[in-house]
C-alpha positions in Angstrom: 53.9 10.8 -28.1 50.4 10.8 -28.0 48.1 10.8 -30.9 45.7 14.3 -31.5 42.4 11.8 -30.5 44.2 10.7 -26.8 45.1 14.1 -26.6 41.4 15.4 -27.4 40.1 13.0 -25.6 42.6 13.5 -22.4 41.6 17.4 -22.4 38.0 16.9 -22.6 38.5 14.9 -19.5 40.0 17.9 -17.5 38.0 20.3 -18.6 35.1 18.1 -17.5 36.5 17.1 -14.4 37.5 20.9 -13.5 34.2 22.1 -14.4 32.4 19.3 -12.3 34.7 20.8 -9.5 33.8 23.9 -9.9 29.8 23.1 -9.7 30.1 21.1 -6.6 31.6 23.9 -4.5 27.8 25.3 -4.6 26.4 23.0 -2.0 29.3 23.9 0.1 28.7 28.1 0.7 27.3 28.3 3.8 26.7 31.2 6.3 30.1 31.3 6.8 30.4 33.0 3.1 28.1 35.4 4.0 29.6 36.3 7.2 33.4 36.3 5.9 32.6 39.1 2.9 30.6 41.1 5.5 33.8 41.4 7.5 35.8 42.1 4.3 33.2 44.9 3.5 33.6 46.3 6.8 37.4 45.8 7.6 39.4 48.9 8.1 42.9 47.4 7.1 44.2 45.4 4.1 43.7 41.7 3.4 46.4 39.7 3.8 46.3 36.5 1.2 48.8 33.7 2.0 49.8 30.1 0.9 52.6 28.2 -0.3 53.3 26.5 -3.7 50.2 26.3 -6.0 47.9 27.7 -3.2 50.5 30.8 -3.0 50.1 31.3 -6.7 46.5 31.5 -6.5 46.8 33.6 -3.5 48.7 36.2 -5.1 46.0 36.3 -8.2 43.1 36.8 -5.7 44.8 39.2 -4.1 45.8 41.0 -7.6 41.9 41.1 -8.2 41.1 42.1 -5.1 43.2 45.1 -5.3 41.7 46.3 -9.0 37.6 45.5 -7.5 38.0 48.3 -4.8 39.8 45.9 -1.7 42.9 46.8 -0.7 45.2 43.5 -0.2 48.6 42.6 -0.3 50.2 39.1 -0.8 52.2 37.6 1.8 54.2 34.4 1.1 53.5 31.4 4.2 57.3 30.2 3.3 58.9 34.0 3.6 56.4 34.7 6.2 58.2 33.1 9.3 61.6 34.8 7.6 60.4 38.5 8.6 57.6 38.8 6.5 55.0 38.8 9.1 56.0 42.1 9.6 53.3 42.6 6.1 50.5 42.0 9.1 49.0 44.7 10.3 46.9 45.3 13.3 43.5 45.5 11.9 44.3 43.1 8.6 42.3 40.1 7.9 44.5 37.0 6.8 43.4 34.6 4.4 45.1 31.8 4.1 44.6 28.8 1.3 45.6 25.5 1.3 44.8 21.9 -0.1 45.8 20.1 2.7 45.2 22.4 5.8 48.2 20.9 6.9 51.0 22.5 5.3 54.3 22.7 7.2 54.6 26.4 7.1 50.9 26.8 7.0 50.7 24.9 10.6 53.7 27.5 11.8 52.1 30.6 10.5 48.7 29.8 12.1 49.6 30.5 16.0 51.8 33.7 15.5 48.7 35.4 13.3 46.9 34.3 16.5 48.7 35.4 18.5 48.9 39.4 17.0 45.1 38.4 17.1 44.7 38.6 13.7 41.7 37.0 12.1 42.1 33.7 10.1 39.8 32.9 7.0 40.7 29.9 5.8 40.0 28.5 2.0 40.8 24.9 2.3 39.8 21.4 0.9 39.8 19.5 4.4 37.6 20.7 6.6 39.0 18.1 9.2 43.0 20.0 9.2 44.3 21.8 11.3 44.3 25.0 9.4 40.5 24.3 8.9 40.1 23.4 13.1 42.2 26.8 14.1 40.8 29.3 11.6 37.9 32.0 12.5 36.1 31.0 9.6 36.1 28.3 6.9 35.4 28.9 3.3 35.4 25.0 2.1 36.9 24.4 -1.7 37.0 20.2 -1.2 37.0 18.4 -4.3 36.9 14.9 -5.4 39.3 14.6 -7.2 42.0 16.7 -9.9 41.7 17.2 -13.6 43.0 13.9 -14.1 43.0 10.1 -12.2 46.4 9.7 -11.1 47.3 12.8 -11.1 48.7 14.6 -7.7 49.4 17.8 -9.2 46.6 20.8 -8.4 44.6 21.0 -10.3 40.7 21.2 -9.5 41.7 22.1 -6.2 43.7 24.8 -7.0 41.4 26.0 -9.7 38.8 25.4 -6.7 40.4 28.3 -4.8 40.5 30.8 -7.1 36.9 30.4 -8.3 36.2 30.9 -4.1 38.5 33.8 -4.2 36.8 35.4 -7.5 33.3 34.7 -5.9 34.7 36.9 -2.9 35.3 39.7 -5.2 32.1 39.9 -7.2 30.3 39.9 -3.9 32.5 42.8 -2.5 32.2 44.7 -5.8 28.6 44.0 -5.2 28.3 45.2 -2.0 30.7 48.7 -2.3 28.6 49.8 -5.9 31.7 49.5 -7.6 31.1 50.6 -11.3 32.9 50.9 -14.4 34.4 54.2 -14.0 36.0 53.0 -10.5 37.2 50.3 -12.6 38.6 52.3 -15.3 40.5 54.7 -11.9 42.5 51.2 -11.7 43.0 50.0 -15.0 44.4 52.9 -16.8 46.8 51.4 -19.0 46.6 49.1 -21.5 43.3 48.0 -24.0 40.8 47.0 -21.1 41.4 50.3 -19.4 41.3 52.3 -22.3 37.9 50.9 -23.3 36.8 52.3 -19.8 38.0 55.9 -19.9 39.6 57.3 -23.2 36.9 59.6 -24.8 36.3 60.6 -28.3 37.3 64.2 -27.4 40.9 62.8 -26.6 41.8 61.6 -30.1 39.2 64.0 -32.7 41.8 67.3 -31.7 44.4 65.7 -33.6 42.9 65.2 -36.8 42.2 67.9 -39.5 38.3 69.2 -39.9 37.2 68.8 -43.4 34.3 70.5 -43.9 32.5 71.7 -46.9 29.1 73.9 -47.7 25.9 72.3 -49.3 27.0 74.8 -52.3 30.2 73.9 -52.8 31.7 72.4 -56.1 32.7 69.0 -56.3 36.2 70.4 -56.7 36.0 71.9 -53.8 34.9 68.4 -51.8 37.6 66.3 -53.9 40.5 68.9 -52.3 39.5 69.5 -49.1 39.5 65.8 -48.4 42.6 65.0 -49.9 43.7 67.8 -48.1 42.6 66.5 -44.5 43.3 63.1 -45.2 40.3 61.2 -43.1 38.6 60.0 -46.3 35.0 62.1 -46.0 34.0 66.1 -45.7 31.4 67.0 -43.5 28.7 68.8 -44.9 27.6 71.9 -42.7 25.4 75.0 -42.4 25.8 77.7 -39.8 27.8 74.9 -37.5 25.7 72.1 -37.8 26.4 68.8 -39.8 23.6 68.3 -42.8 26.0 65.8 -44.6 28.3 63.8 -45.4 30.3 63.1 -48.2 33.2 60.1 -48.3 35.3 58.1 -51.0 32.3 55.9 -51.5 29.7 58.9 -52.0 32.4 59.8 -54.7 32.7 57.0 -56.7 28.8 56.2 -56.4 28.4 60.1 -58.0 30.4 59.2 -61.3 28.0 56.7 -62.3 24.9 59.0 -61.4 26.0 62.4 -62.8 28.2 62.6 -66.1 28.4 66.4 -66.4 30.4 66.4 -62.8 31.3 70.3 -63.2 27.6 71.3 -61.9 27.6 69.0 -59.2 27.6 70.2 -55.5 28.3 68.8 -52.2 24.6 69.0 -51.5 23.6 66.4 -54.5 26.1 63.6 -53.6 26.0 63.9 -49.5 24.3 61.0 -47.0 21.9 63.5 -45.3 21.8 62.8 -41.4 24.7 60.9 -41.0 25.7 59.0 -37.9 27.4 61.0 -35.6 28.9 60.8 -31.8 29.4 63.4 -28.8 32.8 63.8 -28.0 32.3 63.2 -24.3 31.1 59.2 -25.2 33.4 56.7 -24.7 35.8 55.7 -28.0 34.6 52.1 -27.5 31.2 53.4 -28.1 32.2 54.9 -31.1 33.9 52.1 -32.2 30.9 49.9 -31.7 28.6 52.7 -33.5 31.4 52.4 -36.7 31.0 48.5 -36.5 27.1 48.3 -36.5 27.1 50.6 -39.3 30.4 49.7 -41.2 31.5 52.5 -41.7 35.1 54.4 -40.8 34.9 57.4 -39.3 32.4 59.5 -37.6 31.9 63.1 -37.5 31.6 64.7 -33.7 29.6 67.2 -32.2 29.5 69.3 -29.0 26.8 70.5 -27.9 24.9 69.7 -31.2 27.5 71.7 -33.4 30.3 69.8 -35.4 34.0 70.2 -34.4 35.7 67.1 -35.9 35.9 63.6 -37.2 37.1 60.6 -34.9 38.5 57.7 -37.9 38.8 53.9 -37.2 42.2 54.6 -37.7 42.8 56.8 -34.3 40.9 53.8 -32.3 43.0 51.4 -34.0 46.4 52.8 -33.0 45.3 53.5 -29.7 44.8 50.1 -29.2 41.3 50.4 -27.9 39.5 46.4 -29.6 
């Protein structure tokens, strides 16, 4: 076993030696960049990403983020391929095909039958001398010197080379369609990331209580109405719109100010103007708002008038960080 410093020290090395990678595939874009996410922009079918091994792995991720940027692609494995997957190939698809070598055995089969349904090849390859490199329409070069570590044959730059090439592709083609945000969202509607992109305060205030008091109210009257609606503050209102607010803090911060608490009234112990948020913004907005501000809940308006409180809680279960 290693000790933690050779370990350090081993990592550092990687991380360098990836990141080195990485940099030196600037001086290789050339026109043929340019030209190959011009014809992605304008193709009519699907892109078609293929490999095998590590280059099918990466492959298959580019592909992934191709699909949830706005291109439509599918993954097609080089091995599986020749075994009736061509079939995957349609007419006016573009194939991509990524390889370290260029000379893969099932790479080097696959080549002349995509040719031959005149399909065209994009290659992302590290040998711009192989055969995949010599037969493809265009060349997208991802050479590197050498992997993470000396001595080591595994992929590692190089395959960390391809999908850099392949993410590159799909800013430029986000770029290039306008995609925004909200498309995003349309494809990422589960989970945290998509929720941050399309849930909306007005989808989680409607199930809480509205507790809502008048400026003249007793302090009774504040005390039970937000035990009774459970969201730790009353909203302070007059004819609709919000003048106040009043929460467990306000509360405590009154004892200390007014002894005689049986002539107090929610309009001595409210924060005037308090912070509020349209239920048409996005819950990571009001999340962000809550944060700035440390505080826990939020009173919502429509059109200006009040109509309920969104709580750190309800952005909390819903997942939305």
């Amino acid at each position: 076993m290693l000790s933690f410093e050779e370990i350090h020290k081993i990592a550092t090395q990687v991380i360098d030696n990836e990141a080195s990678a990485i940099k030196n595939l600037i001086p290789l874009l050339d026109d043929n960049f340019g030209k190959v996410v011009q014809l992605m922009y304008e193709n009519k079918g699907n892109i078609v990403f293929s490999g095998v091994g590590k280059s099918a792995i990466i492959a298959q991720k580019i592909a992934a983020t191709m699909n949830s940027t706005g291109t439509s692609s599918v993954f097609m494995h080089a091995a599986d391929a020749i075994h009736g997957d061509l079939g995957i190939i349609r007419d006016k698809d573009l194939v991509v095909l990524l390889s370290k070598s260029g000379e893969t055995p099932e790479v080097k089969v696959l080549v002349p039958l995509i040719k031959l349904r005149g399909n065209k090849i994009i290659a992302i390859v590290g040998n711009r001398d192989s055969y995949l490199a010599r037969q493809a329409d265009f060349v997208l070069d991802v050479t590197v010197g050498n992997e993470g570590f000396p001595g080591n044959p595994a992929p590692t730059s190089s395959s960390t080379a391809q999908l850099v090439m392949g993410d590159a592709l799909a800013v430029c083609l986000m770029q290039c369609r306008g995609f925004t945000n909200d498309d995003f969202a349309k494809f990422h509607p589960g989970g945290a990331l998509g929720k941050q992109l399309y849930l909306r305060v007005r989808d989680l205030y409607v199930n809480n209580e509205k507790p809502e008091v008048g400026p003249d109210d007793s302090l009774a009257t504040v005390i039970i109405e937000m035990t009774k609606k459970m969201l730790g503050a009353a909203v302070v209102t007059q004819n609709g719109y919000i003048v106040g607010i009043i929460t467990d803090g306000d509360l405590r911060r009154m004892l200390l100010k007014h002894p005689d608490i049986d002539t107090v009234k929610a309009s001595e112990i409210m924060t005037p103007d308090p912070k509020t948020i349209d239920e048409n913004d996005l819950v990571a907005d009001a999340l962000q708002k809550m944060r700035h501000n440390s505080i826990t809940q939020l009173p919502v308006l429509s059109k200006g008038r009040y109509v309920g409180v969104i709580h750190l809680h309800d952005i909390l279960k819903e997942g939305v960080l």
